[in-house]
N, C-alpha and C positions, 0 to 999 in steps of 0.2 A: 521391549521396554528397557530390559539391562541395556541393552547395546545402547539404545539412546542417551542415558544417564551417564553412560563410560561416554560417549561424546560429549556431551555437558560437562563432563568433568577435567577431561583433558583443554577444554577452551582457558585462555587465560581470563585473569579476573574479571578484566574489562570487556572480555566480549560474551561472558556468562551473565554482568551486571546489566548490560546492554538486551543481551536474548529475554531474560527476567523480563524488564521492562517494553519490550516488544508486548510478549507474552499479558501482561498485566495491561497495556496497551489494547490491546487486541482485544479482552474480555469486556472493557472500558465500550471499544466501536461499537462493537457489537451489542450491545446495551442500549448503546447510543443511538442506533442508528434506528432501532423498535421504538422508543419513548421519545424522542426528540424529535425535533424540526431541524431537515438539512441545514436551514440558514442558524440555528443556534448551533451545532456542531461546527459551524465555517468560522462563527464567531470566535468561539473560544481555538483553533486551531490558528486561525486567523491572531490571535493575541497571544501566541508561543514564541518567546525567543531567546534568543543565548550566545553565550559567546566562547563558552567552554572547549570546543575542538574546534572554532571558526578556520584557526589554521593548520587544520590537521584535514590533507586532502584528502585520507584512507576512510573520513566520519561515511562519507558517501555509503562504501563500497561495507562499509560496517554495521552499515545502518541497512542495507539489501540483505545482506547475509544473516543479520538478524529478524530482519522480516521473513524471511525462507524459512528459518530457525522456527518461527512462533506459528507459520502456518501448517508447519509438521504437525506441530503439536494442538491445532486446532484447526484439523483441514475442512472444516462445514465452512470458517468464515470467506467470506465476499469480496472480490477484490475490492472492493469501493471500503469494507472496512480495512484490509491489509494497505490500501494506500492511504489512508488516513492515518493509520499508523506509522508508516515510512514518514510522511510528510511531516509531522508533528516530531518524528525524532530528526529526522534534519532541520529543523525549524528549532528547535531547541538547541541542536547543537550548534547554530548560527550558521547553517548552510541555508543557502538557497532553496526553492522548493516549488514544484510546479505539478498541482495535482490536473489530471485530463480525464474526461468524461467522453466517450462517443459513443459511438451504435455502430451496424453493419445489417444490411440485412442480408438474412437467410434463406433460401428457397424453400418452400416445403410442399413436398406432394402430397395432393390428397387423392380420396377412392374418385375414379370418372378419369383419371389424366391430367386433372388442373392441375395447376400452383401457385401457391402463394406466398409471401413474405411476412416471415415474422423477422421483429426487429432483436438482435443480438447487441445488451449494452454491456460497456466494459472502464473502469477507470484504470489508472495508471497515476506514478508519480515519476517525478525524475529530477534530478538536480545536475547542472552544469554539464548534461549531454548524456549524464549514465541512466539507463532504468533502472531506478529504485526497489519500487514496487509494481506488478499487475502484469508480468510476462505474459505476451499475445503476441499472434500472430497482429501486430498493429495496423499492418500500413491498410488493413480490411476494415478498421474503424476510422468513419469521418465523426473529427472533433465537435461538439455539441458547447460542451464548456470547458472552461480554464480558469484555475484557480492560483493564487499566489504569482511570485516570479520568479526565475530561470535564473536570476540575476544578471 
């Protein structure tokens, strides 16, 4: 826990200001994702925007590293709420934003020699070609949904 605090502390202001609000973020999804309706959660992400780092191309890669950051500190959450949180802070910082939803199935064996499939789901976010959020093995998930634009 020291050790993690001397990392937080050594970050400069804006990427400690940034992890915070992941972090605060993140407690928010998570909330959200128990009480709410998916389509009221799209709404209000869906009405996030900004212009504050629009041309600051590092917002991306700041906004990944801060999602990494917050799911340290809250490793139970889901990627579907870690990419909600990505998307919502590049959506605020007036990047692009492209949340993904799929599945993969799995084989699984049962007692006699069968098997069968269960379905493995997974979101993702990404903006302008980088993974934001939801690091996977991807290319095992076929897209279901897509939310936002890539620009």
């Amino acid at each position: 826990m020291l050790r993690r605090f001397g990392s937080f502390v050594r970050l400069t202001s804006g990427e400690r200001r940034l992890a915070l609000q992941a972090v605060a973020w993140l407690v928010v999804a998570r909330v959200a994702l128990r009480v709410m309706t998916f389509s009221t959660i799209r709404q209000f992400v869906d009405s996030q925007s900004g212009s504050s780092a629009a041309t600051d191309s590092d917002w991306p890669l700041a906004v990944r590293r801060a999602g990494q950051r917050a799911a340290r500190t809250m490793p139970a959450s889901s990627c579907l709420a870690r990419s909600l949180v990505g998307e919502l802070l590049l959506r605020r910082g007036g990047h692009p934003a492209t949340l993904r939803i799929g599945v993969a199935a799995l084989p699984v064996a049962e007692a006699g020699g069968t098997t069968r499939a269960e379905l493995d789901a997974h979101a993702w976010v990404e903006s302008g070609g980088l993974l934001v959020a939801g690091d996977a093995d991807l290319h095992r998930y076929t897209e279901l949904a897509r939310f936002g634009s890539d620009g």
